[in-house]
C-alpha positions as CSV (number, residue, x, y, z in Angstrom):
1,X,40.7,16.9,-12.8
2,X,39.3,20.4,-13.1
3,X,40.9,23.6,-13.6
4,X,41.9,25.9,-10.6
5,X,39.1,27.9,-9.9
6,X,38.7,31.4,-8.9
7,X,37.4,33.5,-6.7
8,X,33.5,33.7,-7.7
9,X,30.2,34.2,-5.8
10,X,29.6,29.8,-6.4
11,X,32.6,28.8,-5.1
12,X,31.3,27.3,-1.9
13,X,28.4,25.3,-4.4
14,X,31.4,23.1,-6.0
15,X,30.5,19.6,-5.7
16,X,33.4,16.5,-6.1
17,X,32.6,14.1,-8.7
18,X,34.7,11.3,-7.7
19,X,34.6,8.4,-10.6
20,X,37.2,6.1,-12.1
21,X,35.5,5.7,-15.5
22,X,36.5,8.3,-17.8
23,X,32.7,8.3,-19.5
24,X,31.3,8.6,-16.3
25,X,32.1,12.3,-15.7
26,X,29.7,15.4,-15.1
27,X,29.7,18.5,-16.3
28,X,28.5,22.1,-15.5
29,X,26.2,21.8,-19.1
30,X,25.4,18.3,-18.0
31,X,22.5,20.3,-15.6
32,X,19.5,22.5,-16.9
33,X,20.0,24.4,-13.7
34,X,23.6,25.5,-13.7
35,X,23.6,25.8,-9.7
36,X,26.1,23.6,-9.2
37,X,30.2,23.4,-10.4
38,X,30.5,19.7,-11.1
39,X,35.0,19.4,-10.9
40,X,35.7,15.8,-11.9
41,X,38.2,13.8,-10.6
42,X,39.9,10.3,-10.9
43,X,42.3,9.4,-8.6
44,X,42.2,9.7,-4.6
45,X,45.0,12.4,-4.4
46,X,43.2,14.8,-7.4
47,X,40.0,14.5,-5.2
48,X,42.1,15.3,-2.0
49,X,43.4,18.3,-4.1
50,X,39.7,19.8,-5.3
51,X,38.4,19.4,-1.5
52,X,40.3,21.2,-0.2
53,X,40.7,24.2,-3.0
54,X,37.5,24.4,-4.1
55,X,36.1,24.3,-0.4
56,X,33.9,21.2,-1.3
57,X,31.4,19.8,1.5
58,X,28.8,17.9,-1.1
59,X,30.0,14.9,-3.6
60,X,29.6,13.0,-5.9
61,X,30.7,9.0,-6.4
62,X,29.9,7.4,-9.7
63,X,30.1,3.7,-9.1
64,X,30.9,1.0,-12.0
65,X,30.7,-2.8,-11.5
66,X,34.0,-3.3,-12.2
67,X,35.9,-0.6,-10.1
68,X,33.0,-0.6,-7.3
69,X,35.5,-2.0,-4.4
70,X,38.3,0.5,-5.1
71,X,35.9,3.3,-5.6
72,X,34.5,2.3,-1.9
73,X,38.1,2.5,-0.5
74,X,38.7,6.2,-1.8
75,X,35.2,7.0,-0.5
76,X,36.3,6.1,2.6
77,X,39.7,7.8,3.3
78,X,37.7,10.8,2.0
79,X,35.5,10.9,4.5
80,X,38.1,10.3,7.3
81,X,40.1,13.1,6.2
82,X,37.0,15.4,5.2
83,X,34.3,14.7,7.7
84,X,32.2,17.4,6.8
85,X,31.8,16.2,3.2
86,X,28.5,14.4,2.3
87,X,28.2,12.1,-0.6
88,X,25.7,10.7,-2.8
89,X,25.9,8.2,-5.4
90,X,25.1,7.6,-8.6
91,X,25.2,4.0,-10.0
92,X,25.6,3.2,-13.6
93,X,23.9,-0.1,-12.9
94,X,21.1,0.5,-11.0
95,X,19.9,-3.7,-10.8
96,X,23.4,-3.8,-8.6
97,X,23.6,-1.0,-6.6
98,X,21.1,-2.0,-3.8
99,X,22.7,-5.3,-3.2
100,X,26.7,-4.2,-3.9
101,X,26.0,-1.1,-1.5
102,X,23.8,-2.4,0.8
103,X,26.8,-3.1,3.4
104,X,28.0,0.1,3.4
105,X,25.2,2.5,1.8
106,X,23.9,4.4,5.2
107,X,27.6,4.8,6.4
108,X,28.9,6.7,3.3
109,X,26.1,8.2,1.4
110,X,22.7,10.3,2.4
111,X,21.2,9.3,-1.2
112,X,21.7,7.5,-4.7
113,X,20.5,7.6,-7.9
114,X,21.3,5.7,-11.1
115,X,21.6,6.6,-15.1
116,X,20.2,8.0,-16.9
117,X,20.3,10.8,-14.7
118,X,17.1,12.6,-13.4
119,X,18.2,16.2,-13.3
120,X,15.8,17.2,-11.1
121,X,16.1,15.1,-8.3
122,X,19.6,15.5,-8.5
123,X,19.6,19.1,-8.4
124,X,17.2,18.4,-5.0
125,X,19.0,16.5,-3.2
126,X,22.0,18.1,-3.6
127,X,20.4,21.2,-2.4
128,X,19.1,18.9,1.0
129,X,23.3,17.7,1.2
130,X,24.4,21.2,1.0
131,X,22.0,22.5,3.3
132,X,22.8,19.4,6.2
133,X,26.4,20.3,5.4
134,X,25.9,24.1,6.1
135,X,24.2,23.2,9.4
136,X,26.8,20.2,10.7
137,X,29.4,23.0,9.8
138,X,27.3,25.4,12.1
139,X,27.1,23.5,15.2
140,X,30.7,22.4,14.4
141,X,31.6,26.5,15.0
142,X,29.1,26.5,18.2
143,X,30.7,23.5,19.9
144,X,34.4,25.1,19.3
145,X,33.3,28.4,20.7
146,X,31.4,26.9,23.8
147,X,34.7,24.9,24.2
148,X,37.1,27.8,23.9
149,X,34.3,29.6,26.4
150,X,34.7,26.5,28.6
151,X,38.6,27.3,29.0
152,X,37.9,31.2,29.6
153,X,34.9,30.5,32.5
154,X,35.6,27.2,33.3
155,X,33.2,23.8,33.1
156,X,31.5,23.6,35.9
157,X,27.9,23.2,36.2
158,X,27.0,26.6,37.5
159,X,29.4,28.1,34.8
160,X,27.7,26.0,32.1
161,X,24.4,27.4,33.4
162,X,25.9,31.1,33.0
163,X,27.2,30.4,29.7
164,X,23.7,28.9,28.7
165,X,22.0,32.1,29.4
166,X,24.7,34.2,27.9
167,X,23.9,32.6,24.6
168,X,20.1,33.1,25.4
169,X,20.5,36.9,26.1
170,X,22.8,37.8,23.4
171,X,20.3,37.7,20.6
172,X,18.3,40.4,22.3
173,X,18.8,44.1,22.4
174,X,18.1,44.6,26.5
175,X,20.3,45.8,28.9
176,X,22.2,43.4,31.1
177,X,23.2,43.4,34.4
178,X,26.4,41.7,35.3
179,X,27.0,41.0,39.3
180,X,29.8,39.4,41.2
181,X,33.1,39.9,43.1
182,X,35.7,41.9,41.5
183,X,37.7,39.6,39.6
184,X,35.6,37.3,38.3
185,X,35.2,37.9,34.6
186,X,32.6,40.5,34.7
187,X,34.5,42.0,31.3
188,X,34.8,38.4,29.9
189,X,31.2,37.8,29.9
190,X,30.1,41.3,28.5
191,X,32.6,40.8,25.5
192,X,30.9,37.2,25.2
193,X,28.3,38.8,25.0
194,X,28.9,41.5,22.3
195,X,30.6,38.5,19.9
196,X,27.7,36.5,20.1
197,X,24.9,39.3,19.3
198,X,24.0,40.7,16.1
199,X,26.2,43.8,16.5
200,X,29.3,42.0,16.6
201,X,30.6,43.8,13.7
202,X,30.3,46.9,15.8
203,X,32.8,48.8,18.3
204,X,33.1,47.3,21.9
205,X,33.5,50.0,24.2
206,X,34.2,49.8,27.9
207,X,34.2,52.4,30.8
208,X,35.7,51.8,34.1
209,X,33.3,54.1,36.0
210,X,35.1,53.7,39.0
211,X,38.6,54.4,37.4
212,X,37.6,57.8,36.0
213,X,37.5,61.2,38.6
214,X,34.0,62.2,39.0
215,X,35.0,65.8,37.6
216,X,36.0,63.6,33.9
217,X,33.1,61.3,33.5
218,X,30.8,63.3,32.2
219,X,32.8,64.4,29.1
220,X,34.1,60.8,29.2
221,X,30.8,59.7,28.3
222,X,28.8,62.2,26.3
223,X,31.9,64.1,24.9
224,X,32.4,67.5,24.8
225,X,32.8,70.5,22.2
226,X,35.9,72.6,21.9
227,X,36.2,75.5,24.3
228,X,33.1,73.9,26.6
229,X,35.7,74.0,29.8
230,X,39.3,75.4,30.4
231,X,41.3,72.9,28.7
232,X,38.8,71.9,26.4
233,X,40.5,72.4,23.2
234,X,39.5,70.5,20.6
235,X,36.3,68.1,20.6
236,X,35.9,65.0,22.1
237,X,33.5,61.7,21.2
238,X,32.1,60.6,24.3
239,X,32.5,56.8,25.2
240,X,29.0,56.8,24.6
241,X,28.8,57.8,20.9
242,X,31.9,55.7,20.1
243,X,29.5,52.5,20.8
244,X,27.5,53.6,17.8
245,X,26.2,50.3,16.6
246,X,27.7,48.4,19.2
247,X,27.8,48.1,22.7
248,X,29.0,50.0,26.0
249,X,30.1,48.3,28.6
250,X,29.6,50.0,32.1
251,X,31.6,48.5,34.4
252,X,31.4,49.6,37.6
253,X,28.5,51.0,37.6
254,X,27.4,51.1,41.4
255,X,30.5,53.8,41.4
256,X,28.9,56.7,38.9
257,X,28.2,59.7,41.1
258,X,24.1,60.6,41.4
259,X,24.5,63.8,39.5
260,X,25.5,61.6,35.9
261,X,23.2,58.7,36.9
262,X,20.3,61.1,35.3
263,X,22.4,61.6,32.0
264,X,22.8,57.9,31.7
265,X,18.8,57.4,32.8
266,X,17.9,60.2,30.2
267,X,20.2,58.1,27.6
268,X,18.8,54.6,28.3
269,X,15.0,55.7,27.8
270,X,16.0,58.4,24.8
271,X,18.7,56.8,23.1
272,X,19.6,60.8,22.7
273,X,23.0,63.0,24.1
274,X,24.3,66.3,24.0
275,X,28.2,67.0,24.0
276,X,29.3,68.9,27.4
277,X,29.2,72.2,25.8
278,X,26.9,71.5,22.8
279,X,23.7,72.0,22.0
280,X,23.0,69.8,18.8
281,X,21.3,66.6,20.2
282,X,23.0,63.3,18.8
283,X,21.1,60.1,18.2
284,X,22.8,57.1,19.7
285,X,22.2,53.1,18.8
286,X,24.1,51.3,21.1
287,X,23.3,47.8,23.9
288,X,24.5,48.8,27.0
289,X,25.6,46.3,29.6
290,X,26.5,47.5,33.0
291,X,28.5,45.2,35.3
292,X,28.9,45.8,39.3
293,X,30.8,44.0,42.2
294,X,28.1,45.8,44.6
295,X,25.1,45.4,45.8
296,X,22.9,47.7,44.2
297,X,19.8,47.5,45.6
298,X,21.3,48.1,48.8
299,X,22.5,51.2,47.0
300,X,18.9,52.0,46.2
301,X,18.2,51.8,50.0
302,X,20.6,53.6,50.9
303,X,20.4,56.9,48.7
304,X,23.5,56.3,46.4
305,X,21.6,55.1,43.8
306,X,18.9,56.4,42.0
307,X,15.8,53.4,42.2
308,X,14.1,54.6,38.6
309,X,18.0,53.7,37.1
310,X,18.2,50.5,39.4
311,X,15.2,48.8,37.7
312,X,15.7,50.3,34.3
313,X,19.2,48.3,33.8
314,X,18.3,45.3,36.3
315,X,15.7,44.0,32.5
316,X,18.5,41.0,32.3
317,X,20.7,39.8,35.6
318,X,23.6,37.6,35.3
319,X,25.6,36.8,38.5
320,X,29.3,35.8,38.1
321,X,30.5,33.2,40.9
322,X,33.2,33.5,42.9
323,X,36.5,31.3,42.1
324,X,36.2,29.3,45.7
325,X,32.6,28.3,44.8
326,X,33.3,26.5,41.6
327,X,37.2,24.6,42.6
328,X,36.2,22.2,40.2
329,X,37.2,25.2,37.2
330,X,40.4,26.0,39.0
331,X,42.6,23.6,37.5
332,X,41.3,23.9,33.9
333,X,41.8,27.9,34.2
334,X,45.1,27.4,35.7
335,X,46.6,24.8,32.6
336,X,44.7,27.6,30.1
337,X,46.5,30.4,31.9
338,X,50.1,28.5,31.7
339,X,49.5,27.6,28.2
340,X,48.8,31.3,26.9
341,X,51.3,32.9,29.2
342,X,54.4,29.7,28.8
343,X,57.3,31.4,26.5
344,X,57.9,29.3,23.2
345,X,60.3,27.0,23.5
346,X,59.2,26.3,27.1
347,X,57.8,24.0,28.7
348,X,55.5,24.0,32.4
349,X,53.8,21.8,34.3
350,X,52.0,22.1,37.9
351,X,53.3,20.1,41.0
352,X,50.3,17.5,42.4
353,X,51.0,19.9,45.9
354,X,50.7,23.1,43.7
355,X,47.8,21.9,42.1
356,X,46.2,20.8,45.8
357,X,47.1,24.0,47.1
358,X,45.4,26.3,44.2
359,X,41.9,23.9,45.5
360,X,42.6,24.8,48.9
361,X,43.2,28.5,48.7
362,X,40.4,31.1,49.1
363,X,41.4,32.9,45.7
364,X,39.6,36.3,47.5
365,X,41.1,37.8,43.8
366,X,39.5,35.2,42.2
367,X,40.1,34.3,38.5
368,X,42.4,37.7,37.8
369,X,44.3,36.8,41.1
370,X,44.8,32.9,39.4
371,X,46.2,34.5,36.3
372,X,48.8,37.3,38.1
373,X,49.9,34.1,40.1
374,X,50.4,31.8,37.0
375,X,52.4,35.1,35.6
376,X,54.1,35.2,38.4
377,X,55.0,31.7,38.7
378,X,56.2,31.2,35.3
379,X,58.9,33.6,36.2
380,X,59.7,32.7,39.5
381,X,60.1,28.8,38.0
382,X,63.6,27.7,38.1
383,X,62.7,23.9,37.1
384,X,59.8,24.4,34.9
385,X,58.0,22.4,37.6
386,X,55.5,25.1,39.3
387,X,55.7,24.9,43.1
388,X,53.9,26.5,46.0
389,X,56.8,29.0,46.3
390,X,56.5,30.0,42.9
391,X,53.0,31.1,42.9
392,X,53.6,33.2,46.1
393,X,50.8,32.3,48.1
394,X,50.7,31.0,51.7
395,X,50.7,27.0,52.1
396,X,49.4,24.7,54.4
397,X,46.7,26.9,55.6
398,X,44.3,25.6,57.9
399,X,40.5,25.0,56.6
400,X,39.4,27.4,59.7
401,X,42.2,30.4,58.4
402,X,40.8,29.4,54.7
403,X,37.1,29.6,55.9
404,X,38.2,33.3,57.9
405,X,39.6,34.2,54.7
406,X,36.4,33.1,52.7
407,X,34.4,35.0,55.1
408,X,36.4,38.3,55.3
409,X,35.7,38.5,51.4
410,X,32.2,37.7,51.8
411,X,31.8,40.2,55.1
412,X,33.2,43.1,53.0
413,X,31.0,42.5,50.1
414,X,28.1,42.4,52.9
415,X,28.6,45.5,54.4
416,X,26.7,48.6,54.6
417,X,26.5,51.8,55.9
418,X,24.3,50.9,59.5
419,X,27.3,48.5,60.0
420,X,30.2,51.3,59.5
421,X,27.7,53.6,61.5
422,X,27.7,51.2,64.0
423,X,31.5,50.2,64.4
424,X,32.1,54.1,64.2
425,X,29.8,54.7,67.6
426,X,31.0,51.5,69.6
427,X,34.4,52.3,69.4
428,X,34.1,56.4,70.0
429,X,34.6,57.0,65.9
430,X,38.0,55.7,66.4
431,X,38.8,54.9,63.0
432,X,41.6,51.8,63.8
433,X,39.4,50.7,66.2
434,X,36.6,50.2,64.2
435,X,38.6,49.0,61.5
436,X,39.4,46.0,63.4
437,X,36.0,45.6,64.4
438,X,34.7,44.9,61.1
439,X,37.9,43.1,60.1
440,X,39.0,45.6,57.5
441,X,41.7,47.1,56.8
442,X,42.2,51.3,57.7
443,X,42.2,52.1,53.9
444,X,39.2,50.0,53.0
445,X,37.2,51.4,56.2
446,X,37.8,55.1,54.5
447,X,36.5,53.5,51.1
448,X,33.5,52.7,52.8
449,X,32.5,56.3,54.5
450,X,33.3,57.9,50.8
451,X,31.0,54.9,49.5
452,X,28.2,55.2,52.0
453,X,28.7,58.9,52.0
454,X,29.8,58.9,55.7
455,X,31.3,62.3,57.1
456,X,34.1,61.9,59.9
């Protein structure tokens, strides 16, 4: 067996020479190329032990007459505990290999050669193993990451088809779009996004546009020098040149007042900023993807959005669905939501009913609502059998109150200023009154005249 090796810039080019003839080893001199590390070994357990500390994925089986069958064995509980490890073989009777082998050949090994060995060729196809080995390891990392992805968003088709263009759209520089209710993993997908493009490495930085007073955003974005306002005093990096070789993430967007929405414009089509209180222009390399849960180009039509910043973020458009149109995910995010949040040393499970009654339910929170419920339920269980009760929401609902509920969601999504306009003059600009009208609550009505700009 070889020596330990160290950390060197060929480590991940070791190859396993498996061989239970003791003249029937190779060595690193053995080759006129010196690309590979050739670590012997001669026993199953050694060859376990260099697979797994030298990182192998490409090796070697020297096969003798007499030892052929045993040889065969250790090749095969190899590659059952190793699958990513390709194997050649190298016979040192070449008139028996083809007709010893020939039952096995194409199951263990992807090429053979005999003695004396032809250094060449050798050194070429283990190049073609090492190269098939980097890829099946490759796709390997893709397929775990579209199954993690697959607990996060769910499986369903029209999630698949979301995550599908994710992957297409993360390569590219552009600016994307996100759209859907609020709660559906607008955040989720612009992170997925960022850890799939090349700028990974860089910052990730997000700014809840609708969180932040409009008299703050400014300086939240572009920054600000010392002494540029009262209470300015020291400087601050904007949001915006923190994402320096990343990306931003604009959530919210349909919420930044008209007065900033030129900045940002000004930004997108420059790349440049200037610090509230500077005047030293700053060059910025940043994606930017924006996320909203309105309807902007309703926000176009209705003045509260500027039409020349509508179409310069709307180059990429991704809409999130709603939890109650894909049910078929709600299970899956619900087992992945008590699995992360389940103490250790616990154990939970879902009732059938629970589990009936998270299909039925309108979820008007959608997937953040499932999680605060699952929270919740986890520490409302006394049994560690999650019931109805312990997620807090309303059984045995009717499908006509589950539809009303589906639509009330839908209807405040929908809409617009003409239709608070017109609730306000049927019912004298009684504010209750037309409140109930449109099925809203008092609060949400008074969101809607500051969103449409509506003056009592």
């Amino acid at each position: 067996m070889g020596k330990k090796h160290n950390s060197t810039a060929h480590m991940e080019r070791n190859v396993l020479v498996l061989s239970f003839t003791e003249d029937m080893c190779l060595t690193d001199q053995s080759s006129s190329y010196h690309t590979w590390r050739f670590v012997n070994a001669d026993t199953l357990e050694s060859a376990t032990t260099i697979v797994e500390q030298y990182n192998c994925c490409v090796a070697i089986a020297v096969i003798d007459p007499v030892r052929q069958a045993c040889l065969l064995k250790a090749v095969e509980k190899l590659s059952a505990q190793f699958n990513n490890l390709l194997w050649l073989a190298i016979s040192a009777d070449s008139s028996s290999l083809a007709g010893n082998l020939s039952y096995c050949f194409t199951d263990y090994f992807m090429d053979y050669h005999h003695l004396p060995i032809d250094w060449q060729r050798l050194d070429h196809s283990l190049g073609h193993l090492y190269g098939m080995a980097q890829m099946r390891l490759l796709a390997q990392k893709e397929q775990a990451a579209t199954r993690s992805n697959a607990l996060v968003f769910g499986e369903s088709r029209i999630m698949r088809d979301v995550i599908q263009t994710i992957q297409k759209v993360a390569n590219t520089d552009e600016t994307v779009l996100i759209g859907g209710e609020t709660g559906t993993g607008k955040g989720l997908c612009a992170q997925y996004i960022h850890s799939l493009s090349p700028r990974s490495s860089g910052p990730f930085v997000t700014v809840n546009c609708g969180a932040l007073p409009p008299t703050l955003i400014h300086s939240e974005l572009f920054g600000h020098e010392k002494g540029a306002f009262t209470g300015a005093e020291r400087q601050y990096i904007g949001k915006i040149e923190r994402a320096h070789g990343g990306t931003l993430f604009l959530d919210e967007i349909g919420d930044l007042p008209l007065e900033l929405q030129i900045n940002l414009l000004h930004f997108l089509e420059e790349r440049l900023i200037e610090r509230v209180g500077g005047h030293k222009t700053i060059e910025v390399d940043c994606r930017v993807i924006f996320a909203t849960h309105v309807d902007l180009e309703n926000a176009v039509n209705q003045g509260t959005f500027r039409e020349d910043l509508y179409y310069r973020i709307n180059i990429i458009q991704l809409e999130i669905p709603s939890l109650r149109n894909r049910r078929q995910d709600i299970p899956v995010l619900a087992n992945d939501f008590l699995d992360k949040f389940t103490p250790q040393n616990q154990n939970f499970a879902f009732s059938s009913t629970t589990v009936d009654l998270m299909l039925r339910y309108g979820w008007p929170g959608n997937v953040r609502e499932l999680k605060n419920r699952i929270q919740r339920a986890i520490i409302m269980s006394d049994t560690g059998i999650i019931n109805e009760s312990d997620l807090g929401i309303k059984a045995g609902f009717t499908d006509s109150e589950e539809g009303r509920m589906i639509d009330l969601v839908q209807r405040r999504n929908d809409i617009d200023a003409q239709s608070v306009l017109d609730a306000m003059e049927q019912n004298n600009h009684n504010v209750s009154a037309a409140a109930r009208d449109l099925n809203i609550s008092r609060t949400t009505f008074y969101r809607l005249l500051k969103k449409c700009n509506i003056k009592l």
